[in-house]
N, CA, C and O atoms as CSV, one atom per row, in Angstrom:
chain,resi,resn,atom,element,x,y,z
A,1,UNK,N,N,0.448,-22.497,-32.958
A,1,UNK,CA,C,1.415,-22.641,-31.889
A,1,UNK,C,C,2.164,-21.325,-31.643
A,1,UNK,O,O,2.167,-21.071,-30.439
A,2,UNK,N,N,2.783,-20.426,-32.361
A,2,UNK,CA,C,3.051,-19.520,-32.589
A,2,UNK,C,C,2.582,-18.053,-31.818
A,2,UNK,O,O,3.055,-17.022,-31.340
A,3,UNK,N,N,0.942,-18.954,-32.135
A,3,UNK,CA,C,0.053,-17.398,-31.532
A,3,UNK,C,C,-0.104,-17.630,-30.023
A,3,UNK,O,O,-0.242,-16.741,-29.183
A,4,UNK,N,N,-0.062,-18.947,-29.801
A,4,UNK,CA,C,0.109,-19.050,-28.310
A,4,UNK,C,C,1.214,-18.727,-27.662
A,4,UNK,O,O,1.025,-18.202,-26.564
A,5,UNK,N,N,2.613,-18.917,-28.092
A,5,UNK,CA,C,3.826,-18.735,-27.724
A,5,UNK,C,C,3.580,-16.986,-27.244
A,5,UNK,O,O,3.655,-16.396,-26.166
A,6,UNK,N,N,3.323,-16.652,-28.363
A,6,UNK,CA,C,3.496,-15.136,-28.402
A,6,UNK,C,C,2.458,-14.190,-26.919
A,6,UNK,O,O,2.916,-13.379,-26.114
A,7,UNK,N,N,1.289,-14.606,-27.008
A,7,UNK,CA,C,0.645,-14.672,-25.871
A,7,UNK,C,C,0.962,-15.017,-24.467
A,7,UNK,O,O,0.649,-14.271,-23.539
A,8,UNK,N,N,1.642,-16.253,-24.287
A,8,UNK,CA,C,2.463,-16.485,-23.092
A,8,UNK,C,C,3.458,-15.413,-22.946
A,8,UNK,O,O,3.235,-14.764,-21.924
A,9,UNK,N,N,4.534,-14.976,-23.648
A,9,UNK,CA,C,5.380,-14.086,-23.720
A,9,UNK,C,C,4.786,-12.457,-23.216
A,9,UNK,O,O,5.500,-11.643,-22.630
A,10,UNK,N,N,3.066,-12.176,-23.664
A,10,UNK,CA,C,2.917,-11.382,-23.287
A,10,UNK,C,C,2.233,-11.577,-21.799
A,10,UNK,O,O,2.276,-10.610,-21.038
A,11,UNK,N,N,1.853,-12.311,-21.534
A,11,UNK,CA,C,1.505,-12.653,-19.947
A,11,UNK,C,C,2.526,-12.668,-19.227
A,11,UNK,O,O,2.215,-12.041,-18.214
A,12,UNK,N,N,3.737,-13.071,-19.133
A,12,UNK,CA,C,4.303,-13.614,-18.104
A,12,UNK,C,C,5.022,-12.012,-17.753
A,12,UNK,O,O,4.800,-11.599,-16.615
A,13,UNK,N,N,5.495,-11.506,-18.272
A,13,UNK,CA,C,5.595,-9.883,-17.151
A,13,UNK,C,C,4.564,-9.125,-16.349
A,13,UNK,O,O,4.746,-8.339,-15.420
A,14,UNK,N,N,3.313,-9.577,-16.977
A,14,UNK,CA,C,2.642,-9.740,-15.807
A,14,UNK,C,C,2.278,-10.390,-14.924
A,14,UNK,O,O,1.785,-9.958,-13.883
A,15,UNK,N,N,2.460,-11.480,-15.198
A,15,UNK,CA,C,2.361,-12.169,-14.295
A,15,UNK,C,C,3.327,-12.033,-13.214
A,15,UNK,O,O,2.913,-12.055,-12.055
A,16,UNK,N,N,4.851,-11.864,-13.517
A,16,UNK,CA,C,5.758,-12.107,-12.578
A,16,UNK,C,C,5.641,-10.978,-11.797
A,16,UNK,O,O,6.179,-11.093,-10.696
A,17,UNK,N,N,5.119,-9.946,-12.017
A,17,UNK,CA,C,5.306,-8.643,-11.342
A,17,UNK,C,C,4.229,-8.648,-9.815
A,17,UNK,O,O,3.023,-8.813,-10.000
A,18,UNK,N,N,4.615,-8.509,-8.733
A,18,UNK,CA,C,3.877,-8.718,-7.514
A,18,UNK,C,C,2.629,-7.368,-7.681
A,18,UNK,O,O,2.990,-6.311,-8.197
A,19,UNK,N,N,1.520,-7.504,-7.310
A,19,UNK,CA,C,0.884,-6.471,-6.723
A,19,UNK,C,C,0.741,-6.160,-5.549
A,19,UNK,O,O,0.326,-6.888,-4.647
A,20,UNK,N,N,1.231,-4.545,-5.450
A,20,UNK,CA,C,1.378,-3.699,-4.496
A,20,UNK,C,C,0.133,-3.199,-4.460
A,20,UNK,O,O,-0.780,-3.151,-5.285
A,21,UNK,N,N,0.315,-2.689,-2.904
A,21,UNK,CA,C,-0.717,-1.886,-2.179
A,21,UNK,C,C,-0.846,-1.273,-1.037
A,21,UNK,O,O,-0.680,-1.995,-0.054
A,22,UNK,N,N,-1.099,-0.123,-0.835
A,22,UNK,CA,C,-0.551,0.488,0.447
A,22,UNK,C,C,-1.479,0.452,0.949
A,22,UNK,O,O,-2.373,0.781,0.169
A,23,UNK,N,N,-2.108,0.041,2.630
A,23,UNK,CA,C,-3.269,-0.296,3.509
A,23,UNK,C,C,-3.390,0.465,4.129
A,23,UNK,O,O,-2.530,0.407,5.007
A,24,UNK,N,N,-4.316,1.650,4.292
A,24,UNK,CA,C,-4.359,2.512,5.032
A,24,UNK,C,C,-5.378,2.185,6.654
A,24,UNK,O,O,-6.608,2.218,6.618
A,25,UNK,N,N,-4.789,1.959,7.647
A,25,UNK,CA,C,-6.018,1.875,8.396
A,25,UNK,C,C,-6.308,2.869,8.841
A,25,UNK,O,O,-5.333,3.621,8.829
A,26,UNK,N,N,-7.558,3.518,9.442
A,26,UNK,CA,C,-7.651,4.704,10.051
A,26,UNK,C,C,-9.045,4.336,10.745
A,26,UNK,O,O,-9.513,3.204,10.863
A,27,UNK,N,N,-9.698,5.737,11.250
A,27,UNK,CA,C,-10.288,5.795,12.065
A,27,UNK,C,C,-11.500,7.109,11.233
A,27,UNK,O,O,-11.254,7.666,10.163
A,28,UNK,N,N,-12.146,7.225,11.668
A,28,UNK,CA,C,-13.502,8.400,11.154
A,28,UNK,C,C,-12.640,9.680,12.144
A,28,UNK,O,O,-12.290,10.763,11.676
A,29,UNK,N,N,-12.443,9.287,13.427
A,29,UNK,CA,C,-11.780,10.338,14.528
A,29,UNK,C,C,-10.764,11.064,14.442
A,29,UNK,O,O,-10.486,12.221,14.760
A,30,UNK,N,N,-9.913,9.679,13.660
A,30,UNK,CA,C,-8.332,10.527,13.543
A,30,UNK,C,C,-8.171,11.307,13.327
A,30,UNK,O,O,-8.440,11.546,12.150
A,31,UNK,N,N,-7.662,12.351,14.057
A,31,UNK,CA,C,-6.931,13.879,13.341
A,31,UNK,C,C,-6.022,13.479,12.853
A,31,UNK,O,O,-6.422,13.681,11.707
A,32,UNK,N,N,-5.174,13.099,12.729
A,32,UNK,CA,C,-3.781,12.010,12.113
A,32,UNK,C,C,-4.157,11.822,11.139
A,32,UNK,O,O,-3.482,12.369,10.267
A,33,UNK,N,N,-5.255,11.080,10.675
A,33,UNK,CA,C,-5.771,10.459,9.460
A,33,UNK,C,C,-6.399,11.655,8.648
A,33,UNK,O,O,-6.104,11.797,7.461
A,34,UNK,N,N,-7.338,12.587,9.342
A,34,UNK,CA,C,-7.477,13.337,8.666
A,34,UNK,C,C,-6.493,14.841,8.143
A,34,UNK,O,O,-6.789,15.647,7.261
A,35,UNK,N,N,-5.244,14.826,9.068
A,35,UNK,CA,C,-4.088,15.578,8.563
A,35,UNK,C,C,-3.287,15.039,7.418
A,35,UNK,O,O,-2.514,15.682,6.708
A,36,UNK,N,N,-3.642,13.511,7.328
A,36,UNK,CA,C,-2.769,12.920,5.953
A,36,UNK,C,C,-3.624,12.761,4.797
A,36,UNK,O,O,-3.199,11.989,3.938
A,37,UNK,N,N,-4.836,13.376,4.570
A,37,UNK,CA,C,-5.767,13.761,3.470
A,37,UNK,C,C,-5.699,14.874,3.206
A,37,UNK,O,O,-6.165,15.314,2.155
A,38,UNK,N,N,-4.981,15.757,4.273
A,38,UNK,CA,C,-4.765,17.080,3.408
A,38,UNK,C,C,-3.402,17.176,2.875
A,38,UNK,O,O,-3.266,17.613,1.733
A,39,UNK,N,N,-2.525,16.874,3.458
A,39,UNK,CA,C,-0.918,16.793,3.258
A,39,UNK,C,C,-0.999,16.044,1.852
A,39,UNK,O,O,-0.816,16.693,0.822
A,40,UNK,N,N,-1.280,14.639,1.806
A,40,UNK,CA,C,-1.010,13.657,0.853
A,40,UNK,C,C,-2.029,12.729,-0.311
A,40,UNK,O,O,-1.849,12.222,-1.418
A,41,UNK,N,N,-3.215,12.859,0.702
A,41,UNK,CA,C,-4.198,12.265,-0.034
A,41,UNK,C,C,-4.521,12.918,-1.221
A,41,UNK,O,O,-4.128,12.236,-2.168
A,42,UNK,N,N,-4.957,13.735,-1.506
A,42,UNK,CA,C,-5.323,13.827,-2.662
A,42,UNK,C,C,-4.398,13.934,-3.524
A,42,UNK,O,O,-4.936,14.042,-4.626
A,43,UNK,N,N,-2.779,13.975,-3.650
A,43,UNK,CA,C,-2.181,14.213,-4.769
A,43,UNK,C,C,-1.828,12.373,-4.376
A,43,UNK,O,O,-1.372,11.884,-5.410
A,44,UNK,N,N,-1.868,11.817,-3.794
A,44,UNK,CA,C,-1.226,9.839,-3.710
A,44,UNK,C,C,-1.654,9.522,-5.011
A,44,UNK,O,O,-0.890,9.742,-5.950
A,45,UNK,N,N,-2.812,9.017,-5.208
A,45,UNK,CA,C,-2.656,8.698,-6.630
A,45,UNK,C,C,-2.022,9.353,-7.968
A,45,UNK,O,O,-2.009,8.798,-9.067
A,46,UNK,N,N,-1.660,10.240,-7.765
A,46,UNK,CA,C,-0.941,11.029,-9.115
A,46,UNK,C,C,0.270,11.036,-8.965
A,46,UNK,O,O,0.811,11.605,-9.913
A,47,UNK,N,N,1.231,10.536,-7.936
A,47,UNK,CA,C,2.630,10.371,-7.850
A,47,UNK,C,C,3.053,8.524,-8.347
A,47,UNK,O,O,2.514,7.438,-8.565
A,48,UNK,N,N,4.144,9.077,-8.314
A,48,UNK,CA,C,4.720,7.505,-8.667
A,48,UNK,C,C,4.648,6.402,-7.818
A,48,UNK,O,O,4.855,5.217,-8.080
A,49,UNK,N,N,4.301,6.979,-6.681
A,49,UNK,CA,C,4.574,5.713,-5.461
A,49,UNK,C,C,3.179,5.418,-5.304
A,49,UNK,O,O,2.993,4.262,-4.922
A,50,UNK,N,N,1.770,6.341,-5.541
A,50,UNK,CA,C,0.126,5.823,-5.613
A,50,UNK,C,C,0.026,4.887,-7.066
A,50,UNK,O,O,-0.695,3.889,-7.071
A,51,UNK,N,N,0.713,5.241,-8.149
A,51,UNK,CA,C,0.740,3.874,-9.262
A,51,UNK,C,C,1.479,2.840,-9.044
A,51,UNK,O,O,1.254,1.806,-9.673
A,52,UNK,N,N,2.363,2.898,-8.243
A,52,UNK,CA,C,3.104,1.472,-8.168
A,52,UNK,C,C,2.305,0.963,-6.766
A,52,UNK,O,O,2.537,-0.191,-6.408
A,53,UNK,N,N,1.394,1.760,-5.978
A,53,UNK,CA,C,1.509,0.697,-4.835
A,53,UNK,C,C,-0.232,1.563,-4.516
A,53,UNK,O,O,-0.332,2.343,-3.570
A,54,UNK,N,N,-1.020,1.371,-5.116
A,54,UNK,CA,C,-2.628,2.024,-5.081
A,54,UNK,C,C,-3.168,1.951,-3.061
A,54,UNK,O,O,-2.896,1.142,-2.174
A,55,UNK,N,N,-3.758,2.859,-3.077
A,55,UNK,CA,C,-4.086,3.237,-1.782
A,55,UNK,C,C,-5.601,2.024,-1.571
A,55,UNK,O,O,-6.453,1.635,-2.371
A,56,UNK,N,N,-5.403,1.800,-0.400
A,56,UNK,CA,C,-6.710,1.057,0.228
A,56,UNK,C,C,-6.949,0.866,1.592
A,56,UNK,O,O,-6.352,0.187,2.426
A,57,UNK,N,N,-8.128,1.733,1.682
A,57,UNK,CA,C,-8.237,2.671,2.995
A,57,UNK,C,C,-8.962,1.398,3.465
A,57,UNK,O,O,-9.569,0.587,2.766
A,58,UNK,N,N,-8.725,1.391,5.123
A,58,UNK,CA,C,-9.585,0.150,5.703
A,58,UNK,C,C,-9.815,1.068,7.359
A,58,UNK,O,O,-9.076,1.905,7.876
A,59,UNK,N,N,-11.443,0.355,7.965
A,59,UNK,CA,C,-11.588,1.020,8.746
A,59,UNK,C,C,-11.185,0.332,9.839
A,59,UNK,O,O,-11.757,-0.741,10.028
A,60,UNK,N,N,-9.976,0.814,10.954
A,60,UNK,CA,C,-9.333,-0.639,11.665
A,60,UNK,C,C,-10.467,-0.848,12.358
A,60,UNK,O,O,-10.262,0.226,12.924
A,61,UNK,N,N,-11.446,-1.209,12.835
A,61,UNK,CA,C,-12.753,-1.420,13.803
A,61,UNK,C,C,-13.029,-2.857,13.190
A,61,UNK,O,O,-13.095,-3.955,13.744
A,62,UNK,N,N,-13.209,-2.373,11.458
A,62,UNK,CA,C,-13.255,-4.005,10.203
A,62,UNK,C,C,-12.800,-4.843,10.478
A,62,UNK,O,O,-13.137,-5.992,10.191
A,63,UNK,N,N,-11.674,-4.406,11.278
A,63,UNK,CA,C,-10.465,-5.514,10.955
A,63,UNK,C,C,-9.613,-5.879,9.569
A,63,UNK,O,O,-9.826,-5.387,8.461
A,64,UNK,N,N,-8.386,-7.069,9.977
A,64,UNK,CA,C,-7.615,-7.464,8.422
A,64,UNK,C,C,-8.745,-8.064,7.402
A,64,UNK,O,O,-9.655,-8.864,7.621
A,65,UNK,N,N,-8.487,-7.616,6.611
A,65,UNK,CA,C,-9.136,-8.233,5.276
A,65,UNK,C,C,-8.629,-9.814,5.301
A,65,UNK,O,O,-7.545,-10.191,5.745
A,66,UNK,N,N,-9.591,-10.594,4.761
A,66,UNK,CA,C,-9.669,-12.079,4.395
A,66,UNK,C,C,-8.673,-11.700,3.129
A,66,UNK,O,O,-8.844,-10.835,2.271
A,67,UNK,N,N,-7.524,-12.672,3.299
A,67,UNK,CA,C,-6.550,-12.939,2.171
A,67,UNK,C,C,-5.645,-11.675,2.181
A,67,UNK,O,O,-5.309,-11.082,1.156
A,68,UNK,N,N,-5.266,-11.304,3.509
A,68,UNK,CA,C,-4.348,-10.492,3.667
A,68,UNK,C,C,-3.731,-10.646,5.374
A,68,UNK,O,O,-4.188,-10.420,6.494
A,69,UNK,N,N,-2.383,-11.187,4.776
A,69,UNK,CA,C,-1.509,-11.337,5.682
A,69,UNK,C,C,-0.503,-10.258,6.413
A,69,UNK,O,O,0.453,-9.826,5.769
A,70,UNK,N,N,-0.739,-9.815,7.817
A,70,UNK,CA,C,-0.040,-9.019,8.096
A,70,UNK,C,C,0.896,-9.321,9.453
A,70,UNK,O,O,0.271,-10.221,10.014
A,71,UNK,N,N,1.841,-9.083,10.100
A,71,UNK,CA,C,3.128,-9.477,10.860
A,71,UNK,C,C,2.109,-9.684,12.261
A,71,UNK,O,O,1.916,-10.664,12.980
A,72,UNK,N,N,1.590,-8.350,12.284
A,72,UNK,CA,C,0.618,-8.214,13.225
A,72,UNK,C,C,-0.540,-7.127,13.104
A,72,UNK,O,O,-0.640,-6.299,12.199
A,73,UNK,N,N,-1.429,-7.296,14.231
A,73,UNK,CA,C,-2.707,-6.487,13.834
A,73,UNK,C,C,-2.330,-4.971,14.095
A,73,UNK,O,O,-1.348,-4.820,14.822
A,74,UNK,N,N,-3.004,-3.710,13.579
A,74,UNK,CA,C,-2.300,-2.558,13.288
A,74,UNK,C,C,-3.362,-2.124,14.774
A,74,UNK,O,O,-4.482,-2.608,14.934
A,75,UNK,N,N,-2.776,-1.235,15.641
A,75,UNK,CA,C,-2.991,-1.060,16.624
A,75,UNK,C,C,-3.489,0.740,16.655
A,75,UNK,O,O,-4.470,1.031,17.339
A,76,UNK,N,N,-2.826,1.730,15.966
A,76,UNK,CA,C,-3.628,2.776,16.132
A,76,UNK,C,C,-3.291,3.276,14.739
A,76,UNK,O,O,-2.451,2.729,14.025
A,77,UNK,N,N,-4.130,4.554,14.328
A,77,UNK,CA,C,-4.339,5.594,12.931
A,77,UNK,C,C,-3.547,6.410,13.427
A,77,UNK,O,O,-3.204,6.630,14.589
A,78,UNK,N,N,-3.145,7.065,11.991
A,78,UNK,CA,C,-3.048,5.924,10.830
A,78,UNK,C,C,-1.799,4.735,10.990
A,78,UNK,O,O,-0.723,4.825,11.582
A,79,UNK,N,N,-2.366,3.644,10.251
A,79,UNK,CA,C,-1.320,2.799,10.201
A,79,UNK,C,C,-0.977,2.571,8.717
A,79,UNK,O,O,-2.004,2.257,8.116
A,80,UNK,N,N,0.161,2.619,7.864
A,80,UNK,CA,C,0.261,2.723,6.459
A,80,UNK,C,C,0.932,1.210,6.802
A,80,UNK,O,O,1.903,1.088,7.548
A,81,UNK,N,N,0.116,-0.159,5.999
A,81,UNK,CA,C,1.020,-1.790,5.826
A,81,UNK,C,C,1.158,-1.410,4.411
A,81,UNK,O,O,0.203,-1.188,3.667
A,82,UNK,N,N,2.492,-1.344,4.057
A,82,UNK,CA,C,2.354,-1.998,2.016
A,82,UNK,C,C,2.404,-3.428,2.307
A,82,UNK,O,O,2.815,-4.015,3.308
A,83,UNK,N,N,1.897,-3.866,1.213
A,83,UNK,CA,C,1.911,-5.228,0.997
A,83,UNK,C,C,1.819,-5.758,-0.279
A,83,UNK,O,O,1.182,-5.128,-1.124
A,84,UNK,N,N,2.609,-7.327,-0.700
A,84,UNK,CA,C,2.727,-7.453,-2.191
A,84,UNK,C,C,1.762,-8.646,-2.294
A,84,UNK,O,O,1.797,-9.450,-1.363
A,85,UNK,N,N,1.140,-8.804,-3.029
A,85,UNK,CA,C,0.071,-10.314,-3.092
A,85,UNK,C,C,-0.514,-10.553,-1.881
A,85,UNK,O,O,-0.905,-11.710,-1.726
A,86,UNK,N,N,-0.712,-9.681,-0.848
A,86,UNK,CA,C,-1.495,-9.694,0.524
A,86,UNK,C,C,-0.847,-9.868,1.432
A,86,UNK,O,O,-1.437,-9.685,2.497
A,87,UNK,N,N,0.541,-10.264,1.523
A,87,UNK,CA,C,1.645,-10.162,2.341
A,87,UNK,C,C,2.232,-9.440,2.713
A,87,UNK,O,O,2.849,-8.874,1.811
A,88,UNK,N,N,2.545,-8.864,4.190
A,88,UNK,CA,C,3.063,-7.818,4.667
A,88,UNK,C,C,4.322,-7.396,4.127
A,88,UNK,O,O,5.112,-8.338,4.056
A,89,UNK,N,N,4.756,-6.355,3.741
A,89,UNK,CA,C,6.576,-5.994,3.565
A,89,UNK,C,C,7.037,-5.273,4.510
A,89,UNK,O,O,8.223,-5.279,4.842
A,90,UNK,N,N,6.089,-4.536,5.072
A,90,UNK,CA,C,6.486,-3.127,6.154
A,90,UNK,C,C,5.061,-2.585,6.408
A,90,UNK,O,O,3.947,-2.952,6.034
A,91,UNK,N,N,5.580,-1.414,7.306
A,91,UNK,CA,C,4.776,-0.409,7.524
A,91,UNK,C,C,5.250,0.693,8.529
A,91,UNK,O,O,6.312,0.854,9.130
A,92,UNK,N,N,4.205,1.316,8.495
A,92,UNK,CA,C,4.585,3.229,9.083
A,92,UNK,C,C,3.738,3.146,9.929
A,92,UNK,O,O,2.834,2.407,9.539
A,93,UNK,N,N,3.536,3.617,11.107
A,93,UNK,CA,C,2.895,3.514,12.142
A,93,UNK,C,C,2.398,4.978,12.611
A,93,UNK,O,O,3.214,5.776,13.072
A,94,UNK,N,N,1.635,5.159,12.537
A,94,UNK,CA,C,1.233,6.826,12.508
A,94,UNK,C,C,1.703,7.912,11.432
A,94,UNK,O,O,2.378,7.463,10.506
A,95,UNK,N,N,1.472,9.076,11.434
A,95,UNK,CA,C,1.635,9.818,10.335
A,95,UNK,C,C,2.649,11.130,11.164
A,95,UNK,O,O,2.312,11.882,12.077
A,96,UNK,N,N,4.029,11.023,10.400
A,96,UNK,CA,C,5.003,11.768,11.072
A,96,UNK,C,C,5.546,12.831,9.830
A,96,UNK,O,O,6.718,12.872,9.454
A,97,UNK,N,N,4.421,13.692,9.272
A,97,UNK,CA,C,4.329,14.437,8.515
A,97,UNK,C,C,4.739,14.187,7.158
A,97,UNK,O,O,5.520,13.305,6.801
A,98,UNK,N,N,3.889,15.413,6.096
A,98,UNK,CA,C,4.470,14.694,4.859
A,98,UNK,C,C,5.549,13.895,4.099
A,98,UNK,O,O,5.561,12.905,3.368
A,99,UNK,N,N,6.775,15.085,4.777
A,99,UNK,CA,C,8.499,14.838,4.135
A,99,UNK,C,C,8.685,13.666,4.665
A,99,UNK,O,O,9.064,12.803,3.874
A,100,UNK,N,N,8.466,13.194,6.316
A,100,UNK,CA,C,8.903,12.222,6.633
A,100,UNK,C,C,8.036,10.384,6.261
A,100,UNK,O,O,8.489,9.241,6.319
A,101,UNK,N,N,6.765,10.907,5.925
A,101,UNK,CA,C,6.214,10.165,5.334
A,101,UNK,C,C,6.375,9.485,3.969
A,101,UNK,O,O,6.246,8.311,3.620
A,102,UNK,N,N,6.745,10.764,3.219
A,102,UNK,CA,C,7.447,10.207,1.350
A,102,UNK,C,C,8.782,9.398,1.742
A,102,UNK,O,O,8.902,8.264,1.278
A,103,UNK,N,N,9.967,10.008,2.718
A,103,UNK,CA,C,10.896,9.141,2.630
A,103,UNK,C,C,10.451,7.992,3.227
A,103,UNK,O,O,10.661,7.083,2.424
A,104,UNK,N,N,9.892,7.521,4.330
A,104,UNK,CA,C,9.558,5.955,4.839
A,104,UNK,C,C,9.110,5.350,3.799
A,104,UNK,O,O,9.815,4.469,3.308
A,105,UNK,N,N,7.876,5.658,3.227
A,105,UNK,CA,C,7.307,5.116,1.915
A,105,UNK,C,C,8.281,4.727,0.923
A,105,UNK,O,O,7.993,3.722,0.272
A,106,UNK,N,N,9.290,5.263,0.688
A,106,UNK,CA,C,9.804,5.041,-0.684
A,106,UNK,C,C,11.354,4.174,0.241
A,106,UNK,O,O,12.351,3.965,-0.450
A,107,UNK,N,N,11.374,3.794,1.612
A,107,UNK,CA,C,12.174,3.000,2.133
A,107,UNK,C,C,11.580,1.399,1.785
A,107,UNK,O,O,12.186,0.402,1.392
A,108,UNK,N,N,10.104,1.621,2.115
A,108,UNK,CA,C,9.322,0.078,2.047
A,108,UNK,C,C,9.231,-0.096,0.937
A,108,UNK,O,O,9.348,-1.290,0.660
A,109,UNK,N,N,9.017,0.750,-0.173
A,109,UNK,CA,C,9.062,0.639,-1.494
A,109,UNK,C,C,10.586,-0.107,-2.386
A,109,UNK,O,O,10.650,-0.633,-3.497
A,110,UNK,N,N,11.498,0.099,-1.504
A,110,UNK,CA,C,12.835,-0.370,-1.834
A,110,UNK,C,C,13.025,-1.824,-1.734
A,110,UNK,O,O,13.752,-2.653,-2.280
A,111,UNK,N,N,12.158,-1.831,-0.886
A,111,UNK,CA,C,11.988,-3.499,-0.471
A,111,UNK,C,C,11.011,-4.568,-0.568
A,111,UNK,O,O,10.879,-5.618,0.060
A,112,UNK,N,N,10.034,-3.765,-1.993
A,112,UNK,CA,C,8.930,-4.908,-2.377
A,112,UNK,C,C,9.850,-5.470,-3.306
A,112,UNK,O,O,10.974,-4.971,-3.354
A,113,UNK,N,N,9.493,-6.662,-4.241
A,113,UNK,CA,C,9.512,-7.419,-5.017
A,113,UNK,C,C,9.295,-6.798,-6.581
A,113,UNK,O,O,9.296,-7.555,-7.551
């Protein structure tokens, strides 16, 4: 009984903790999209805000992913949705350069779960 207790105890912080994820939609065309792979992409995963909230590039043409809820459909690249358990929290609507990009990000970030 014990060893189970102890086990639950170690699950449930994970469990309670939402997963994040930042939705990138873009385009093959975008200059937008491809100005935020040089600015940001390659260092996103090595900052604090690519481990708390992992990048996942989608091609908007695809469409929303099955089991992902968003306010509404993202209309042009880039479009940055975070989202916690597939549920929308926010988003950035084009790419309005690096500086102004880290602060929006870490605005929606204020307001996951």
């Amino acid at each position: 009984m014990r060893v189970v207790l102890a086990l639950l105890c170690l699950l449930l912080p994970a469990a309670a903790s939402a997963e994040l994820r930042l939705v990138m939609f873009e385009q093959e065309w975008c200059s937008w999209c491809r100005r935020w792979d040089r600015e940001v992409g390659d260092a996103y995963a090595l900052t604090e805000e690519g481990r708390r909230a992992p990048l996942w590039r989608i091609d908007l043409d695809d469409g929303v992913p099955e089991g992902v809820r968003l306010v509404s459909p993202p209309r042009f690249t880039p479009t940055f949705v975070l989202i916690s358990d597939g549920v929308e929290i926010g988003r950035i609507e084009g790419y309005p350069g690096e500086d102004f990009f880290w602060m929006l990000l870490d605005e929606l970030l204020a307001r996951a779960p």
